[in-house]
mmCIF file of the N, C-alpha and C atoms, coordinates in Angstrom:
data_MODEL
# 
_entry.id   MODEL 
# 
loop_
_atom_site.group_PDB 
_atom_site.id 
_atom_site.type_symbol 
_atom_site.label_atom_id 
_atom_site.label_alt_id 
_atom_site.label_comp_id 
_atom_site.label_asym_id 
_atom_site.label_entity_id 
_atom_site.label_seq_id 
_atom_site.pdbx_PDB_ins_code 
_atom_site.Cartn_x 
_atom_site.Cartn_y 
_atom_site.Cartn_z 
_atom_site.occupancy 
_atom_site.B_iso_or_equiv 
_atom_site.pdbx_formal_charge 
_atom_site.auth_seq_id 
_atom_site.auth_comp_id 
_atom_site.auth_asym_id 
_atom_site.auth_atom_id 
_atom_site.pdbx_PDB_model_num 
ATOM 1   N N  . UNK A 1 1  ? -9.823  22.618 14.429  1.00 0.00 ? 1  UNK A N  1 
ATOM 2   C CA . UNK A 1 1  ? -9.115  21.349 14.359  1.00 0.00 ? 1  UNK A CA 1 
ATOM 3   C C  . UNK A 1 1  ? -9.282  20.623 15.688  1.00 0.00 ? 1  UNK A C  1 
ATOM 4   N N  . UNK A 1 2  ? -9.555  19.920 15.385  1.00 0.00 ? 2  UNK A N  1 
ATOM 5   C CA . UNK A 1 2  ? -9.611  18.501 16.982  1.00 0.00 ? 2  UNK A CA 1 
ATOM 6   C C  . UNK A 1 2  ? -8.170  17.576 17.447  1.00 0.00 ? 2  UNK A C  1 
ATOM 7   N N  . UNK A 1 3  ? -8.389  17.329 18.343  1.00 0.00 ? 3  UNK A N  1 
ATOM 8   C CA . UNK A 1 3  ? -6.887  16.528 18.997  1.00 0.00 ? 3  UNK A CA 1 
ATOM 9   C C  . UNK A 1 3  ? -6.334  15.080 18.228  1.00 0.00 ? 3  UNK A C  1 
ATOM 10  N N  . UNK A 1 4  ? -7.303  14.754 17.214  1.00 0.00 ? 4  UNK A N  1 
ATOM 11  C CA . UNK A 1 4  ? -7.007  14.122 16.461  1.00 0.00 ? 4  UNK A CA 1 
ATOM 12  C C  . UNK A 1 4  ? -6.092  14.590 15.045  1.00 0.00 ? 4  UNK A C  1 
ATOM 13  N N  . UNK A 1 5  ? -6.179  15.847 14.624  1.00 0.00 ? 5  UNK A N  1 
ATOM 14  C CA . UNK A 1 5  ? -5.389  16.481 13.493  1.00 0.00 ? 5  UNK A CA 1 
ATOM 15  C C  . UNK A 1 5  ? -3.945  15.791 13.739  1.00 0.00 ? 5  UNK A C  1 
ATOM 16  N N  . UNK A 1 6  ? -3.691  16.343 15.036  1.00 0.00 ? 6  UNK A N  1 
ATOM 17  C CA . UNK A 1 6  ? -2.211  16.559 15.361  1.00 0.00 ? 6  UNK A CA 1 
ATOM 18  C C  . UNK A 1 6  ? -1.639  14.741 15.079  1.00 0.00 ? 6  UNK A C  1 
ATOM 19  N N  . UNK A 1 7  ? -2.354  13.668 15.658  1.00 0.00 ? 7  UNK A N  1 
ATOM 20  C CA . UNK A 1 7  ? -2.216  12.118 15.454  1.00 0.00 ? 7  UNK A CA 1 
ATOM 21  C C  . UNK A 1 7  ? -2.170  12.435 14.345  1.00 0.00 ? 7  UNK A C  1 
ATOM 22  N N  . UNK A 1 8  ? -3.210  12.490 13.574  1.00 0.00 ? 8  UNK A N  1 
ATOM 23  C CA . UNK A 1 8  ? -2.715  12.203 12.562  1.00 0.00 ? 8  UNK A CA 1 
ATOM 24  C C  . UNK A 1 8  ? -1.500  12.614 11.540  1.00 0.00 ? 8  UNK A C  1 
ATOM 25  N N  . UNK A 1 9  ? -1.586  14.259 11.605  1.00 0.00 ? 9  UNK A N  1 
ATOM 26  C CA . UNK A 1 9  ? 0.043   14.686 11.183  1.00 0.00 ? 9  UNK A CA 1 
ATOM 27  C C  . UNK A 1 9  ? 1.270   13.685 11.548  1.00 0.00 ? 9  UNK A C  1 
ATOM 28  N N  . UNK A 1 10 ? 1.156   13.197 12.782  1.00 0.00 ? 10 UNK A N  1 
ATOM 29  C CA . UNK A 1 10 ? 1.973   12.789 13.216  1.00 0.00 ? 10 UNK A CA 1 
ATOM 30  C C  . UNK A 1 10 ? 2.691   11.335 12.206  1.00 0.00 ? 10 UNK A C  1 
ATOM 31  N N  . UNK A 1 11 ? 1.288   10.621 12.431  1.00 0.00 ? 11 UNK A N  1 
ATOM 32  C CA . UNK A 1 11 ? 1.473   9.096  11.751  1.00 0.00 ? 11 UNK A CA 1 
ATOM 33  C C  . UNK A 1 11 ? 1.695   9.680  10.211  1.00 0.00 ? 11 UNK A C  1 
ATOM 34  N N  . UNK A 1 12 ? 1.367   10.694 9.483   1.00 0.00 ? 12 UNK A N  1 
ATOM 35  C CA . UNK A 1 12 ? 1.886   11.038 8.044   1.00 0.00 ? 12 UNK A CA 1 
ATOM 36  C C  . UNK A 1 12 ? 3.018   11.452 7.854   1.00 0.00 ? 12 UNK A C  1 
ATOM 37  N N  . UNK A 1 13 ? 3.540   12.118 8.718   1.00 0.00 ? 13 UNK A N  1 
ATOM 38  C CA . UNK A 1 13 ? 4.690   12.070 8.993   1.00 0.00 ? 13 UNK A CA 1 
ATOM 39  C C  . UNK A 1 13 ? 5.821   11.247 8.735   1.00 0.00 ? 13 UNK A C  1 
ATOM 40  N N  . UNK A 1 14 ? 5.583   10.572 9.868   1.00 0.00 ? 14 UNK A N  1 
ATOM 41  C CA . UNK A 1 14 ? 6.600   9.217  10.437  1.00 0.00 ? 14 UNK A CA 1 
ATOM 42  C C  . UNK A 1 14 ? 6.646   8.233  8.460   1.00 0.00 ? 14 UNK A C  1 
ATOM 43  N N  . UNK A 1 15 ? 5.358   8.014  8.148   1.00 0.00 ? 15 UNK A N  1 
ATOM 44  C CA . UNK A 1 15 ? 5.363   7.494  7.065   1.00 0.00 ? 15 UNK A CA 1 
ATOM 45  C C  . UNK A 1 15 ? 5.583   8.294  5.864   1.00 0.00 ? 15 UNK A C  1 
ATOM 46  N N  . UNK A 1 16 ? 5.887   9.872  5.511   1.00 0.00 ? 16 UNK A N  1 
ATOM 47  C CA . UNK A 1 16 ? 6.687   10.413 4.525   1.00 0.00 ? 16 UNK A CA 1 
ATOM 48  C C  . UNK A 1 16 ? 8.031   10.056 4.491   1.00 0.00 ? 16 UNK A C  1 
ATOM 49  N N  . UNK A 1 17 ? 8.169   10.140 5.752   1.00 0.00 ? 17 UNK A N  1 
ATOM 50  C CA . UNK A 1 17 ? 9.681   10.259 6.122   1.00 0.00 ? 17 UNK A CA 1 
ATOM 51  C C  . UNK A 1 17 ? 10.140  8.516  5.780   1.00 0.00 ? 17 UNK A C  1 
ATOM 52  N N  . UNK A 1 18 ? 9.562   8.053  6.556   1.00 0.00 ? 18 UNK A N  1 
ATOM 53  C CA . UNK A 1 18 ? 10.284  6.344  6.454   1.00 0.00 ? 18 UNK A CA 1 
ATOM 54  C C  . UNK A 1 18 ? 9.750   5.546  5.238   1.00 0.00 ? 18 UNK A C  1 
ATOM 55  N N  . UNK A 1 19 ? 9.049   6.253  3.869   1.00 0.00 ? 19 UNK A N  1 
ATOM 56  C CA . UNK A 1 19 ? 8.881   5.778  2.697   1.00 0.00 ? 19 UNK A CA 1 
ATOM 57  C C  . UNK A 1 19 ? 9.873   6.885  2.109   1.00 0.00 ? 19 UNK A C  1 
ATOM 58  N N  . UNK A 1 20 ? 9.927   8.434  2.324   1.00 0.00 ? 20 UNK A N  1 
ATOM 59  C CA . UNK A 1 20 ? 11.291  8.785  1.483   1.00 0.00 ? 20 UNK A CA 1 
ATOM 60  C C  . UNK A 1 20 ? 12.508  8.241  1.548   1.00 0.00 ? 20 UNK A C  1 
ATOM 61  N N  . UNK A 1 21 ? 13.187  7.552  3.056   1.00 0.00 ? 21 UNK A N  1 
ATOM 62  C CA . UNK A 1 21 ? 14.337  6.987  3.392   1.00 0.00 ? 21 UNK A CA 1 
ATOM 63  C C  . UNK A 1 21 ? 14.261  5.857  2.574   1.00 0.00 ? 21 UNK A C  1 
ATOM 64  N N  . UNK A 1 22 ? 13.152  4.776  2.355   1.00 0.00 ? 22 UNK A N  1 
ATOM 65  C CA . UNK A 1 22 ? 13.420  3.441  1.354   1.00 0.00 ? 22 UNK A CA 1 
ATOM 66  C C  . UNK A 1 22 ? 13.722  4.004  0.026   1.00 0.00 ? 22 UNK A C  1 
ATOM 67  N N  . UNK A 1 23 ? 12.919  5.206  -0.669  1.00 0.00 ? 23 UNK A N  1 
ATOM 68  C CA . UNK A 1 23 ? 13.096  5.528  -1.766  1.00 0.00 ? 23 UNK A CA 1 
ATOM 69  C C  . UNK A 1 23 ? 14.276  5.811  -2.096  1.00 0.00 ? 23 UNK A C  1 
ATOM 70  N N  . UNK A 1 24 ? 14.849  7.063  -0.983  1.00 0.00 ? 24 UNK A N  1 
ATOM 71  C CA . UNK A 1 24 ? 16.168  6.968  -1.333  1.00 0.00 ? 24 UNK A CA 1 
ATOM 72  C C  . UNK A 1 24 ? 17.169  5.805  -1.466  1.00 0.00 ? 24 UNK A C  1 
ATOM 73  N N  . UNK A 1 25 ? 17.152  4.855  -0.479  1.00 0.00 ? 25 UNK A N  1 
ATOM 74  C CA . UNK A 1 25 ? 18.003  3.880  -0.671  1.00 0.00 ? 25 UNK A CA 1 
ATOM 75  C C  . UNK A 1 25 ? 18.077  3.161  -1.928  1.00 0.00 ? 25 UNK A C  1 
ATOM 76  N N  . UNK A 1 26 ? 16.985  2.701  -2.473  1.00 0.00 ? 26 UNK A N  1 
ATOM 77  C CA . UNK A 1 26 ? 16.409  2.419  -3.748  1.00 0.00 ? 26 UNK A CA 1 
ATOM 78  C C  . UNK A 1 26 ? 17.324  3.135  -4.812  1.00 0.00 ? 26 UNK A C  1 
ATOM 79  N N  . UNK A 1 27 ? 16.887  4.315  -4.874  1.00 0.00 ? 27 UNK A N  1 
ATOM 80  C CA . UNK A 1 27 ? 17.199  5.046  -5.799  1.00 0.00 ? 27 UNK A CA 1 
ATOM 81  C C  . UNK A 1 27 ? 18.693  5.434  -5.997  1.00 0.00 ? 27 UNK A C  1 
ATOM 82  N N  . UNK A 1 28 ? 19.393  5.422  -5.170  1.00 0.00 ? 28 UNK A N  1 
ATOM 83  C CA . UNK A 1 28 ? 21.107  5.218  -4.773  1.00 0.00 ? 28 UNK A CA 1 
ATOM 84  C C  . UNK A 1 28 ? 21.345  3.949  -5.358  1.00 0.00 ? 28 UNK A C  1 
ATOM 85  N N  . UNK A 1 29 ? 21.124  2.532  -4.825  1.00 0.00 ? 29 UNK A N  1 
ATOM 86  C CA . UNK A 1 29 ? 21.311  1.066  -5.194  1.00 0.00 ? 29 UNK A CA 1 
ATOM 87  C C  . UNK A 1 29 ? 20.771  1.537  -7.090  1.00 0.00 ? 29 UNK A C  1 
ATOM 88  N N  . UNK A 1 30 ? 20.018  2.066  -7.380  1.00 0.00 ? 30 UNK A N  1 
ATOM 89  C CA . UNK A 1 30 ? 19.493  2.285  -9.048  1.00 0.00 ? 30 UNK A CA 1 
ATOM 90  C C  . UNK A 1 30 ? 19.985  3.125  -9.735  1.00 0.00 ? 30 UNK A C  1 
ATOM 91  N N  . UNK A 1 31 ? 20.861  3.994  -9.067  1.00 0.00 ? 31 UNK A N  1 
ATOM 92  C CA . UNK A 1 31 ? 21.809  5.248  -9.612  1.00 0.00 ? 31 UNK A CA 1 
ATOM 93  C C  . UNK A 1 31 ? 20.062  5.913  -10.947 1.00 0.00 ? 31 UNK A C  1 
ATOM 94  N N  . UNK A 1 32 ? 18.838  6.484  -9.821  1.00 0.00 ? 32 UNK A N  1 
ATOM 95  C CA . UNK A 1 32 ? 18.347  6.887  -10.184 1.00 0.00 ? 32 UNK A CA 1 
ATOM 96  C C  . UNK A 1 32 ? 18.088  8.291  -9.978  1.00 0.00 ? 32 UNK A C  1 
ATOM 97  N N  . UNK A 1 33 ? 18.469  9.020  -10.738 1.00 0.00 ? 33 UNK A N  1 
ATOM 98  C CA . UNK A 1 33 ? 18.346  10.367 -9.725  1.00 0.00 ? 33 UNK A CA 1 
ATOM 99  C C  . UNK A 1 33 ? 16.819  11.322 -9.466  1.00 0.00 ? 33 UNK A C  1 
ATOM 100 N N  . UNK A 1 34 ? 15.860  10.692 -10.585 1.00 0.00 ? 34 UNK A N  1 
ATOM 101 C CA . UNK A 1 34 ? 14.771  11.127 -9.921  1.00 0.00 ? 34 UNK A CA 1 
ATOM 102 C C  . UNK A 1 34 ? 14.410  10.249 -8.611  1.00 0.00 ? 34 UNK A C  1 
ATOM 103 N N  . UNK A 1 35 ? 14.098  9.314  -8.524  1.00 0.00 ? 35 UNK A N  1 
ATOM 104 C CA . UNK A 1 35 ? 14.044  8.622  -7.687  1.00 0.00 ? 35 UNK A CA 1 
ATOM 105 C C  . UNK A 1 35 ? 14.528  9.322  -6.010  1.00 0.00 ? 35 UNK A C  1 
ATOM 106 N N  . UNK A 1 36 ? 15.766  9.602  -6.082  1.00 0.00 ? 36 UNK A N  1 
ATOM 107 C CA . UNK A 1 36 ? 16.471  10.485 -5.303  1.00 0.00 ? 36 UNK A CA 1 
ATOM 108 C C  . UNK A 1 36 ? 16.161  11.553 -5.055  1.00 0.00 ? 36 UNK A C  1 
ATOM 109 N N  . UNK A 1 37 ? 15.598  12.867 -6.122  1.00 0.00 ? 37 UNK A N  1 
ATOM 110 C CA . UNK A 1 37 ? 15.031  14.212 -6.042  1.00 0.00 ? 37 UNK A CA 1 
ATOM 111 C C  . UNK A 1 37 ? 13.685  13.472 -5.008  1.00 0.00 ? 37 UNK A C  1 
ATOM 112 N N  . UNK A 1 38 ? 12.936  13.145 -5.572  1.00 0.00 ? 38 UNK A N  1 
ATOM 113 C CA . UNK A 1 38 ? 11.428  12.468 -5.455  1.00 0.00 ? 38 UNK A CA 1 
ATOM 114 C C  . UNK A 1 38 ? 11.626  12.230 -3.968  1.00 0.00 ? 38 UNK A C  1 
ATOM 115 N N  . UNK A 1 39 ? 12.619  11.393 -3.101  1.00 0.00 ? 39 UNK A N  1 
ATOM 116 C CA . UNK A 1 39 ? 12.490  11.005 -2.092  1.00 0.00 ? 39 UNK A CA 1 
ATOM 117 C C  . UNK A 1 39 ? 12.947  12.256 -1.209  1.00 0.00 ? 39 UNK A C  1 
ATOM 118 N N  . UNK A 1 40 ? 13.669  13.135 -1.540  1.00 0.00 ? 40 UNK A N  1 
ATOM 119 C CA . UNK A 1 40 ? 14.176  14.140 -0.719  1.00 0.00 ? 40 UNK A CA 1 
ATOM 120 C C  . UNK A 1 40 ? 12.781  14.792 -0.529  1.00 0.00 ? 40 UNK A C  1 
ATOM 121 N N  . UNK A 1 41 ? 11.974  14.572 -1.653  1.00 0.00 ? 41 UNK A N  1 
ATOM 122 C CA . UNK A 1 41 ? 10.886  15.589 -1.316  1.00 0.00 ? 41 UNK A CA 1 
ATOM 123 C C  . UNK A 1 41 ? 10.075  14.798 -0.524  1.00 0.00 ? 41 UNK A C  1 
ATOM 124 N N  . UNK A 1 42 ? 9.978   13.575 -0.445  1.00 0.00 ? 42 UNK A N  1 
ATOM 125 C CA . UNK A 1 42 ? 9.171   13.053 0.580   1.00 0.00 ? 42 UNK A CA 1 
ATOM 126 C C  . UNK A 1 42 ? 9.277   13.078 1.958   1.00 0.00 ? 42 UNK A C  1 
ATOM 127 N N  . UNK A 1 43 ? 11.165  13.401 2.329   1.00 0.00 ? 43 UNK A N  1 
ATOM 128 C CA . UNK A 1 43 ? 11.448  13.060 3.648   1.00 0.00 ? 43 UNK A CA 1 
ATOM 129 C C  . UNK A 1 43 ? 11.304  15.005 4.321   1.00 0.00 ? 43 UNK A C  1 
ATOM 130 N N  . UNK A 1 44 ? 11.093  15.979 3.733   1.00 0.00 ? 44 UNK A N  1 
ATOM 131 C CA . UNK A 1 44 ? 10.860  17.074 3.822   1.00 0.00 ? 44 UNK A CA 1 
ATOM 132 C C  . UNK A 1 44 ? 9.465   17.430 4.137   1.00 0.00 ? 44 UNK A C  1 
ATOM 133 N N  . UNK A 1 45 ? 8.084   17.047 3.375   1.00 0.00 ? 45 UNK A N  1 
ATOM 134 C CA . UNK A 1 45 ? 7.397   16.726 3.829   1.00 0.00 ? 45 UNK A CA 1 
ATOM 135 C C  . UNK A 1 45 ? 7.082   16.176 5.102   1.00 0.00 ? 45 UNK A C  1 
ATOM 136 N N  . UNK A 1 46 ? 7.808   14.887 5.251   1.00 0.00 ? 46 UNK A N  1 
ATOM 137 C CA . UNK A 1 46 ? 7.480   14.337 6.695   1.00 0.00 ? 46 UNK A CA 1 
ATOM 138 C C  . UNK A 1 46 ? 7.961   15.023 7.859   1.00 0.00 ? 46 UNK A C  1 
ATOM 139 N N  . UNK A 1 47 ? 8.914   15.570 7.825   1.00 0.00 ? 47 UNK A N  1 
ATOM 140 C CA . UNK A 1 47 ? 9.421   16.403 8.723   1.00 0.00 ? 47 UNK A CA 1 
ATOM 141 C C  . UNK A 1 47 ? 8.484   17.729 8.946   1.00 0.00 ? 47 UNK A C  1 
ATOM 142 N N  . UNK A 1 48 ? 8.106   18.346 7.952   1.00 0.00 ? 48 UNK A N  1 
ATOM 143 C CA . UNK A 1 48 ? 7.108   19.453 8.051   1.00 0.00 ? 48 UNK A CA 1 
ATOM 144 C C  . UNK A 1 48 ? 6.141   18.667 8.795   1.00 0.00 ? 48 UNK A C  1 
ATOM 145 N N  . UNK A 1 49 ? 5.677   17.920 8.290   1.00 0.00 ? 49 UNK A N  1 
ATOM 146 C CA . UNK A 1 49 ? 4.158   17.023 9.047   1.00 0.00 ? 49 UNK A CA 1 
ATOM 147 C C  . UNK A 1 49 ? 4.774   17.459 10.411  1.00 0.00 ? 49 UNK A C  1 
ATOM 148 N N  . UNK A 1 50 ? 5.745   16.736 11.038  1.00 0.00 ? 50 UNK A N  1 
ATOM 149 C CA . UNK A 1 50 ? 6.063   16.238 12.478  1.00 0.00 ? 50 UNK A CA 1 
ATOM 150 C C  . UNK A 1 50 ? 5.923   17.560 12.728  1.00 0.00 ? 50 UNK A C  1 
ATOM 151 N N  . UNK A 1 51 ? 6.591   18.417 12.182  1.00 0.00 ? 51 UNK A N  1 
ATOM 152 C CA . UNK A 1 51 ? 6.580   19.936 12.598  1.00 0.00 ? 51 UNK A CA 1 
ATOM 153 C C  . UNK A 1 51 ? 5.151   19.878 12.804  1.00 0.00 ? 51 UNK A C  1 
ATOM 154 N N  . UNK A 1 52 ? 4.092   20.139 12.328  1.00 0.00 ? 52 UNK A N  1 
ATOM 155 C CA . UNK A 1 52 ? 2.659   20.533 12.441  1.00 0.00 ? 52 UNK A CA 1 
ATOM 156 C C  . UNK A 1 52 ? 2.383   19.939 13.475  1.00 0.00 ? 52 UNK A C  1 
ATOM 157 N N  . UNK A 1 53 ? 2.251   18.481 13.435  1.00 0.00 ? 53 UNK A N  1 
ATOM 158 C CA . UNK A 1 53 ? 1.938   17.771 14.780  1.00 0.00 ? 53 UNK A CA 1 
ATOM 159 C C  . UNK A 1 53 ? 2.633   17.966 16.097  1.00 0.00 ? 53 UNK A C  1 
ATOM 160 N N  . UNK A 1 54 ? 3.957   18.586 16.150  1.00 0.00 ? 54 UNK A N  1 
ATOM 161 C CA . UNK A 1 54 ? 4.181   19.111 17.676  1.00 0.00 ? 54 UNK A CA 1 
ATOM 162 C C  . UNK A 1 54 ? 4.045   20.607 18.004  1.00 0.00 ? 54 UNK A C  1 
ATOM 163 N N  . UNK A 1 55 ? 3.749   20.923 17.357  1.00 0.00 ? 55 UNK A N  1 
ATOM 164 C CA . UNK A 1 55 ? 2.498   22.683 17.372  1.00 0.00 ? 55 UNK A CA 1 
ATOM 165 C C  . UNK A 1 55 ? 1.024   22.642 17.632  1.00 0.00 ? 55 UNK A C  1 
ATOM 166 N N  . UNK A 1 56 ? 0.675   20.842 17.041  1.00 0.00 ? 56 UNK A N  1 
ATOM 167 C CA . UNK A 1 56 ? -0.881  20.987 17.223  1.00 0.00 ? 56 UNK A CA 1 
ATOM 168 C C  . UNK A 1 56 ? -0.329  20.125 18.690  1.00 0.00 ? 56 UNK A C  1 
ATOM 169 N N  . UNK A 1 57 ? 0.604   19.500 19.512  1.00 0.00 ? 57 UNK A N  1 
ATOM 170 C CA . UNK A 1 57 ? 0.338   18.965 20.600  1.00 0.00 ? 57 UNK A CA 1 
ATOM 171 C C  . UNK A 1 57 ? 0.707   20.456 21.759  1.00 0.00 ? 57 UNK A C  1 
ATOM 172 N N  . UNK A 1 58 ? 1.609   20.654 21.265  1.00 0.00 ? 58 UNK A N  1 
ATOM 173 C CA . UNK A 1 58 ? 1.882   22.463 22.100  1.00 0.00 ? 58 UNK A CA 1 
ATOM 174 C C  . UNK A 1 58 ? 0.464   23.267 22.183  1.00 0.00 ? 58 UNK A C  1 
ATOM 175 N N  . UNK A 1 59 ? 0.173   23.380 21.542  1.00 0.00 ? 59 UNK A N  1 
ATOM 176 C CA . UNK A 1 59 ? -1.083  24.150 21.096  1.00 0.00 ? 59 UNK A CA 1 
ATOM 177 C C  . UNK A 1 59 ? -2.311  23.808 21.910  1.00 0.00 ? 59 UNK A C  1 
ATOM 178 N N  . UNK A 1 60 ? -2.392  21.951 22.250  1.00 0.00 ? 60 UNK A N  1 
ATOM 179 C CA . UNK A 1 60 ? -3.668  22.272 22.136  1.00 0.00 ? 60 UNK A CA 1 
ATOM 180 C C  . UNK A 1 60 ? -3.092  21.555 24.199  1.00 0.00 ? 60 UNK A C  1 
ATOM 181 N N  . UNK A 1 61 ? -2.085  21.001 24.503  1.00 0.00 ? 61 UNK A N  1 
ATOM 182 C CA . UNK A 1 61 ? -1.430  21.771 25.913  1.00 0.00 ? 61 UNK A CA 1 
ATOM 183 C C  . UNK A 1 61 ? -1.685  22.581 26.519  1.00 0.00 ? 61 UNK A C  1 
ATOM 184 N N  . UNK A 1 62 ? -1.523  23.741 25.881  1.00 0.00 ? 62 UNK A N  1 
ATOM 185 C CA . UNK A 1 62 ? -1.575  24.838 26.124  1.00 0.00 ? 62 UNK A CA 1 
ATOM 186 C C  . UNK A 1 62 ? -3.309  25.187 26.444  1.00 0.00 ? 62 UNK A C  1 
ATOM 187 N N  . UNK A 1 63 ? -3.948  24.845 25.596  1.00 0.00 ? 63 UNK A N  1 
ATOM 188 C CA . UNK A 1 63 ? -5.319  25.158 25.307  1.00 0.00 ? 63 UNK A CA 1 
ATOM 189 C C  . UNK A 1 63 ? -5.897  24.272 26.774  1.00 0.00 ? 63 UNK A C  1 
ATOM 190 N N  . UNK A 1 64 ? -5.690  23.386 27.133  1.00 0.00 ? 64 UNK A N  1 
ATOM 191 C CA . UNK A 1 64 ? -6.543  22.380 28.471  1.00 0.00 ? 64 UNK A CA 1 
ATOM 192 C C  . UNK A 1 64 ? -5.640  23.150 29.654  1.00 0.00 ? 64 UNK A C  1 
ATOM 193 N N  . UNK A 1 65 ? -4.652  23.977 29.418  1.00 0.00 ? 65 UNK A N  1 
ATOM 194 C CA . UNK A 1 65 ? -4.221  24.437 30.775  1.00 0.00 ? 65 UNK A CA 1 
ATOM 195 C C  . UNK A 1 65 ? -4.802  25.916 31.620  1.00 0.00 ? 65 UNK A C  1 
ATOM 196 N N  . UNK A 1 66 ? -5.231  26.862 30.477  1.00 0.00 ? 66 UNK A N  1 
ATOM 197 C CA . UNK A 1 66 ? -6.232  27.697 30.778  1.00 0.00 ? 66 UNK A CA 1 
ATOM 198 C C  . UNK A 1 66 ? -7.644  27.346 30.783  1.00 0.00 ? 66 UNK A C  1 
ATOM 199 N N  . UNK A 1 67 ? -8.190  28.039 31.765  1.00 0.00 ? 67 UNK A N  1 
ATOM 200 C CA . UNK A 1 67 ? -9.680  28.008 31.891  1.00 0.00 ? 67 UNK A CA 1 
ATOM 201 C C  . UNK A 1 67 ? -10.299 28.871 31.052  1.00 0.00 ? 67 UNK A C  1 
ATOM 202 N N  . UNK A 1 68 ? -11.601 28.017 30.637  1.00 0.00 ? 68 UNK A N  1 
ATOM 203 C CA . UNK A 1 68 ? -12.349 28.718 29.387  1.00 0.00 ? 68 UNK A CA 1 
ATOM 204 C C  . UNK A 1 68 ? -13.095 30.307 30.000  1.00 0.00 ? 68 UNK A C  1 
ATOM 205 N N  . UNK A 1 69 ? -12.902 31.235 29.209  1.00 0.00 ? 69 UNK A N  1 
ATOM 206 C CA . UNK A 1 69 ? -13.303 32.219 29.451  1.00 0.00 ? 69 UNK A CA 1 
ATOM 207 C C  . UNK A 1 69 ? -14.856 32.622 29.584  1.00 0.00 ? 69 UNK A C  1 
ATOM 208 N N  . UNK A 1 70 ? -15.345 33.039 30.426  1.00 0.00 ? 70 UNK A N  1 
ATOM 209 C CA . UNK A 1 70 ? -16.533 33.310 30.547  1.00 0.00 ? 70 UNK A CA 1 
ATOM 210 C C  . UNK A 1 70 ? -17.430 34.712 30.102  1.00 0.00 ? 70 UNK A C  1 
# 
């Protein structure tokens, strides 16, 4: 994986999460309850994402602070 994975987790993230939060609102104002299941699962997702993306920024931290082995 390249230092780009982690960006990107990141930005999928941010956008699971802040399209499950409209859904939910939506779906509350629509007394829809899939709508509601549906968005919980989106904002869970995004949070996992963010999770991935600050493991791939730890990770790869970590990785430019040791010297490559010879």
């Amino acid at each position: 994986m390249t230092l780009t994975s982690g960006r990107i987790a990141r930005l999928m993230g941010r956008l699971f999460f802040v399209g499950g939060f409209l859904l939910a609102v939506y779906g509350l104002a629509e007394h829809n309850r899939f709508l509601v299941n549906a968005s919980l699962g989106l904002i869970v997702t995004g949070i996992a994402a963010t999770g991935f993306a600050l493991y791939r920024h730890v990770k790869d931290a970590r990785s430019e602070e040791r010297p490559p082995d010879a």
